[in-house]
C-alpha positions in Angstrom: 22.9 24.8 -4.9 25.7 24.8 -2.3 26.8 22.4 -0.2 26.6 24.4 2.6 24.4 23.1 5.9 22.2 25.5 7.9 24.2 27.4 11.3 22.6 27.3 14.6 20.7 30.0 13.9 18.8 28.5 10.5 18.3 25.0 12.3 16.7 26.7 15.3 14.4 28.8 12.9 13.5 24.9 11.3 12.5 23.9 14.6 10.0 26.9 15.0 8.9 26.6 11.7 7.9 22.7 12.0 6.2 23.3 15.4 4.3 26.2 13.4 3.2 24.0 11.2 2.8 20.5 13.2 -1.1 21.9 14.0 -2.1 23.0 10.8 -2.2 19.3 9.3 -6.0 18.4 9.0 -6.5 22.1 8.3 -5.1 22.5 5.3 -5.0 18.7 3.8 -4.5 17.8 0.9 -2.2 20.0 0.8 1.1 19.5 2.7 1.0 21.5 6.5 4.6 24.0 6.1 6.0 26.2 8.3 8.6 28.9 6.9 10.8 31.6 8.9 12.4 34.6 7.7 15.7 35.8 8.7 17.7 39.1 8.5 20.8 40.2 10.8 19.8 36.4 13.1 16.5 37.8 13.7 12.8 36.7 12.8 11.4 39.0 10.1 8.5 37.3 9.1 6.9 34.1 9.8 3.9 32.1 8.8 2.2 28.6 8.0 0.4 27.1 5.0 -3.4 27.9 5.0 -6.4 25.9 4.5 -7.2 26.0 0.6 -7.4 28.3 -1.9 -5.4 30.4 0.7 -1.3 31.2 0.5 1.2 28.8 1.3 3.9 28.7 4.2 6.4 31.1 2.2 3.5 33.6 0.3 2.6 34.1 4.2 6.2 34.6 5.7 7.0 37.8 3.0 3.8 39.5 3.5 4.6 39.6 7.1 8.4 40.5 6.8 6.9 43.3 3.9 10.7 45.0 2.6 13.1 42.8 5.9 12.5 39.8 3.1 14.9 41.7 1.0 18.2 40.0 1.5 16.9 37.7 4.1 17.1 34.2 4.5 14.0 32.0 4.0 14.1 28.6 6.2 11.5 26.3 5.1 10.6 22.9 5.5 9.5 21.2 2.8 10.7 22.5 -0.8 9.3 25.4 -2.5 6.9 24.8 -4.9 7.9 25.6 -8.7 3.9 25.1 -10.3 0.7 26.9 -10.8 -1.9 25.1 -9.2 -4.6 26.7 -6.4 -2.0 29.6 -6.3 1.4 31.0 -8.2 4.8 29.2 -7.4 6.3 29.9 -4.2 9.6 30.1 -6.0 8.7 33.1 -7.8 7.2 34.8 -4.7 10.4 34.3 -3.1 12.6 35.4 -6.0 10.5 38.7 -6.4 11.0 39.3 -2.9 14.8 39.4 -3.2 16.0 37.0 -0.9 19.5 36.1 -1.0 19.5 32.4 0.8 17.1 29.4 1.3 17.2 26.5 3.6 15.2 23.8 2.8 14.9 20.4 5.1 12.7 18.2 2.9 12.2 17.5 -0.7 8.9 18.1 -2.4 8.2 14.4 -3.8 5.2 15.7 -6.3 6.4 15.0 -10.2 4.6 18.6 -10.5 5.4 20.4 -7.8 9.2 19.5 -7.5 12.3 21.7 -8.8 12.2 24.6 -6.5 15.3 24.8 -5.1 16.8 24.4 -8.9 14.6 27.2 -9.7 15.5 28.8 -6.9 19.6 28.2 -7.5 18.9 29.7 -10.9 18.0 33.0 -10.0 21.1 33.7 -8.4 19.6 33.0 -4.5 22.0 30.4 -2.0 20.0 27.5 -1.6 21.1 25.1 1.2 19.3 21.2 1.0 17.1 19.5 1.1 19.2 18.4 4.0 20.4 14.7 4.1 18.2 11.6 4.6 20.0 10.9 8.1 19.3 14.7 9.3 17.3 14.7 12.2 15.3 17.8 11.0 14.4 16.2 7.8 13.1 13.1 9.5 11.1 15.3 11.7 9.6 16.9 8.9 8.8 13.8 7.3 7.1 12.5 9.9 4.6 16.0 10.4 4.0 15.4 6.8 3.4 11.6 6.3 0.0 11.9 5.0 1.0 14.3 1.9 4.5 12.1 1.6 2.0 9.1 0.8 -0.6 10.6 -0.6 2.0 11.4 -3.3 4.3 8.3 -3.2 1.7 5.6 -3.2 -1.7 7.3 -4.3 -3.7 6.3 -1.2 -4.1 8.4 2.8 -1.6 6.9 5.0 -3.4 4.4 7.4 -2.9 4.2 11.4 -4.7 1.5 12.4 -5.6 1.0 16.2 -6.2 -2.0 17.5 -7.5 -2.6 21.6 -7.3 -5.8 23.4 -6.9 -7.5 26.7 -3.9 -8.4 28.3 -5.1 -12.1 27.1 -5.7 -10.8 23.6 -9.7 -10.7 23.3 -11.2 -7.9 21.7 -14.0 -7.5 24.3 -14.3 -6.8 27.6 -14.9 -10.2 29.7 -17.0 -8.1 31.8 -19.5 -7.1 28.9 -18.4 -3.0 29.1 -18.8 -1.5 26.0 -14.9 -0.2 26.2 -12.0 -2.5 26.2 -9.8 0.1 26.9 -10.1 3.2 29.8 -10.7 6.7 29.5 -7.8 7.8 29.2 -6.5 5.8 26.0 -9.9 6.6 24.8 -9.1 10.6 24.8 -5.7 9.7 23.3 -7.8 8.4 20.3 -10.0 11.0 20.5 -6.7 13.2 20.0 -5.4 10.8 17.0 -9.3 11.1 15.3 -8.6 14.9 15.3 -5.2 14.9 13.8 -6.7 12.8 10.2 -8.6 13.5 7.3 -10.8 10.3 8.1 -12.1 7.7 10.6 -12.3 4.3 8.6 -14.7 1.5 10.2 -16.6 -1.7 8.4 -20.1 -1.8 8.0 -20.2 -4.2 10.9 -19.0 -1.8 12.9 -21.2 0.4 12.4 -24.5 -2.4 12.5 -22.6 -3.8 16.1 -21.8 -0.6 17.4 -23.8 2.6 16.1 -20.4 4.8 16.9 -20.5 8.4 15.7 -16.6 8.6 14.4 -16.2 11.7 15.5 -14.2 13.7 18.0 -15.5 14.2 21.4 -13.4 16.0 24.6 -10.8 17.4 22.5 -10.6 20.8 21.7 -10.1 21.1 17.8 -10.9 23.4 15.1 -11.2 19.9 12.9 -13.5 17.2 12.4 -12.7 14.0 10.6 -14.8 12.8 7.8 -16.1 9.3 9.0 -15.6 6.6 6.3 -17.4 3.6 5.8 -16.6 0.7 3.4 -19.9 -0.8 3.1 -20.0 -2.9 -0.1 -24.0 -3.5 -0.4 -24.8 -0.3 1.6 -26.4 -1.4 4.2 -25.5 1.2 6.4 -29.2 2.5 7.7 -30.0 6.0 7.4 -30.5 6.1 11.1 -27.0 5.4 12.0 -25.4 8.2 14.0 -22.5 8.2 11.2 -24.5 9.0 8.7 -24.6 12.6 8.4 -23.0 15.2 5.8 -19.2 14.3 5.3 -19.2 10.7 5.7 -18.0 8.8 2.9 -19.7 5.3 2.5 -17.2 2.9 -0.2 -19.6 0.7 -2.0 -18.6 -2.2 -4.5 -20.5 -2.1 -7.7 -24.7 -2.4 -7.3 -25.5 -6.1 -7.8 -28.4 -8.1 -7.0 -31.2 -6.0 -7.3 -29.7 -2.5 -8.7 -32.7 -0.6 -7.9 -32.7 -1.3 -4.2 -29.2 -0.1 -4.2 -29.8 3.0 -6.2 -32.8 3.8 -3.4 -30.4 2.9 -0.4 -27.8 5.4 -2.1 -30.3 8.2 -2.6 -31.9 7.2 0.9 -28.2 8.6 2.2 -26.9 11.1 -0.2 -30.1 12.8 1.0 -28.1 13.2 4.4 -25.2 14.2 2.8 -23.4 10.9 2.7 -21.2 10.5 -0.3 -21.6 7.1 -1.8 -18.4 6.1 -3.9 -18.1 2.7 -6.0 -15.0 1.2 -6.4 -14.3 -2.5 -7.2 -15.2 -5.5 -5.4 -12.8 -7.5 -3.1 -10.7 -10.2 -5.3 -13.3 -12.7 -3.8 -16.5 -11.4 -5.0 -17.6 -9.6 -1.4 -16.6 -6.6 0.4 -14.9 -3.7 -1.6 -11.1 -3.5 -3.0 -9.2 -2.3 -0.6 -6.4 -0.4 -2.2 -9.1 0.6 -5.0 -11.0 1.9 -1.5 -7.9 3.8 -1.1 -7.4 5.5 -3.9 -11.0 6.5 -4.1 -10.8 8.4 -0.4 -7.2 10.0 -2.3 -9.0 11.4 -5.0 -11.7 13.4 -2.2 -8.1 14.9 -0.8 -7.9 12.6 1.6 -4.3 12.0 3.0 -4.1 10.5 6.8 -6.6 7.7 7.9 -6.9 6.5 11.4 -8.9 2.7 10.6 -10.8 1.4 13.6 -12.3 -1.4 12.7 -13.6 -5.0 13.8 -10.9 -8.2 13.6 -12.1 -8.9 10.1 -11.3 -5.6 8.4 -8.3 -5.0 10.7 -6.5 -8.4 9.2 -7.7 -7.5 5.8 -5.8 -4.1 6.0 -2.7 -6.0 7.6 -3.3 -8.5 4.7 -3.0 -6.4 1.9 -0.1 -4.1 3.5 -1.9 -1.2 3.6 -1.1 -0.5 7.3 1.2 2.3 7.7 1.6 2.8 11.6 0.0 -0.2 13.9 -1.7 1.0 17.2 -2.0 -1.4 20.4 -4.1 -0.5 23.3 -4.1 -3.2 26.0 -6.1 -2.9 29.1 -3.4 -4.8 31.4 -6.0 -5.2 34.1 -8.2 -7.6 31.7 -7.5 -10.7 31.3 -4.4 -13.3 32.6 -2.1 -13.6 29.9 1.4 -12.3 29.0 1.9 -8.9 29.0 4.4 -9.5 26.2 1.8 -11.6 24.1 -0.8 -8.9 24.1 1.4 -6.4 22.9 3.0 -8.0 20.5 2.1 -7.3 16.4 0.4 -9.9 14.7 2.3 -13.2 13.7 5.0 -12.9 10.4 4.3 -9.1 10.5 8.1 -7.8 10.6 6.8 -4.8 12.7 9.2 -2.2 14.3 9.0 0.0 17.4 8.1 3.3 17.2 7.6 4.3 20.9 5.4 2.6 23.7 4.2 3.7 26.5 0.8 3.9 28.3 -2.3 5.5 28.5 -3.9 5.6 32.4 -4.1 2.0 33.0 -3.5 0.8 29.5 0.0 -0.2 27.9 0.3 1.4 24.4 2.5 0.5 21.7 3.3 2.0 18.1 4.5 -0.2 15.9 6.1 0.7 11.8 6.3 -1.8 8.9 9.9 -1.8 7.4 10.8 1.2 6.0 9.3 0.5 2.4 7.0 -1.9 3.4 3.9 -0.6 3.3 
């Protein structure tokens, strides 16, 4: 591999190919969402984005559309190509039988199985140029479009957004006795978040409070999240609006009286809810959290976005398994700081992603230390 860095021309064409991709994440999850350019002479010969399973990947796409331009060209991609058999044959070979003389790469593939492209790639005789340095801007972009596959891989569990609305004094209900805490529009921003994620994670008392539907309404999308329930004694009623084909309900182990349980589980799986068991919480009640996890990584699932009750929420914040902390605050309710509200929960060494606002509502974004969750 040489230590060359991509020209102007090669970081623009990683720009195009991340925006490519950026859309495609739900679509083609578990798999990671990759964009890929093609160059010859500066120009764009080909083009394309990973598609939803069984179906190519970023680069497979990229060479059918650039037909005989790949030969010689240069291949800007932004994660590494893959060097495995899995759903479909290695993207290194694809690119290698296509003759291309140079490949940029901006991210590493992290997978123990699918890593060693761009060695593979070096081999054959092609220029390979990165993975490009931590401290790149264009491979921290990348990493963030593909944070769900990054720690799906890294830490066998969906990365987990959690979103949290409160009044300006800090209550999680609305002193008037609205349903919403929060206005319309934060409520479309998580409508736009729901639609961007493999799941929708609630408690059961959520849905035995609230009845919500976990779905996406008033956004246009081509994707639906699965809603996911941990509900350790399943008593999620079949009439629940979640409960419909998709939705994932976590269960600990049956006790008590087993045959109830079995009846409950059948009672739902006849709606096409999937009932997975995992461990019970350390405690005896509720579910396992990270065994919870793990379970919704082995259906494929990669990015969560939790919206549950207080109990739940500090549960998740307990156990560290909160990748990316939400805060909507409805300024207009309530009489306390401003600052207090949106502030993360106490000893939790929270950074700053961005803030902002949503119509009336102040929204922040907060990250753990880098390695903390």
């Amino acid at each position: 591999m040489s230590g060359a860095r991509p020209n102007p021309t090669e970081r623009a064409a990683l720009a195009r190919a991340g925006a490519m991709a950026a859309p495609h994440g739900p679509l083609v999850s578990p798999n990671p969402a990759v964009g890929c350019v093609l160059l010859a002479d500066g120009n764009v010969v080909g083009e394309g984005v990973t598609q939803p399973p069984p179906g190519p990947h970023a680069e497979v796409v990229a060479l059918a559309a650039a037909g005989s331009a790949a030969q010689g060209a240069t291949a800007v991609v932004t994660l590494e190509p893959c060097a495995h058999h899995g759903r479909t044959p290695p993207c290194t070979d694809a690119l290698i039988a296509a003759g291309v003389a140079r490949v940029v790469i901006a991210h590493p593939d992290p997978h123990a199985i699918a890593a060693g492209g761009a060695r593979r790639l070096a081999d054959a005789g092609i220029e390979v140029v990165g993975p490009l340095p931590d401290d790149d801007p264009f491979r921290g972009a990348v990493a963030g479009a593909l944070e769900g596959f990054l720690c799906a891989v890294r830490r066998a569990r969906p990365h987990v957004t959690l979103k949290l609305a409160r009044t300006a004094d800090g209550h999680v209900t609305n002193p008037t006795g609205a349903r919403w805490v929060t206005g319309g529009a934060a409520r479309r921003a998580v409508h736009r978040w729901r639609a961007a994620v493999d799941g929708v994670l609630v408690g059961v008392g959520t849905v035995l409070a609230d009845d919500p539907r976990l779905d996406v309404r008033d956004v246009a999308t081509d994707h639906q999240p699965r809603p996911v329930v941990l509900d350790a004694t399943l008593r999620t009623p079949p009439t629940a609006r979640v409960v419909r084909p998709g939705t994932v309900l976590v269960a600990a182990p049956a006790a008590g009286d087993p045959s109830r349980q079995r009846h409950r589980a059948e009672r739902l799986a006849e709606q096409g809810v999937e009932v997975r068991r995992v461990a019970a919480g350390p405690t005896g009640r509720g579910v396992d959290l990270p065994a919870a996890l793990g379970a919704l990584a082995e259906l494929g699932m990669v990015s969560l976005l939790a919206e549950p009750g207080p109990t739940l929420a500090g549960a998740l914040l307990d156990a560290e398994l909160v990748d990316r902390l939400v805060l909507h605050v409805a300024v207009g309710l309530g009489d306390g700081p401003l600052d207090g509200a949106l502030a993360p929960p106490p000893g939790a060494p929270w950074r700053t992603e961005r803030s902002g606002g949503a119509g009336a509502d102040a929204v922040v974004h907060l990250l753990p230390p880098t390695g903390a969750a």
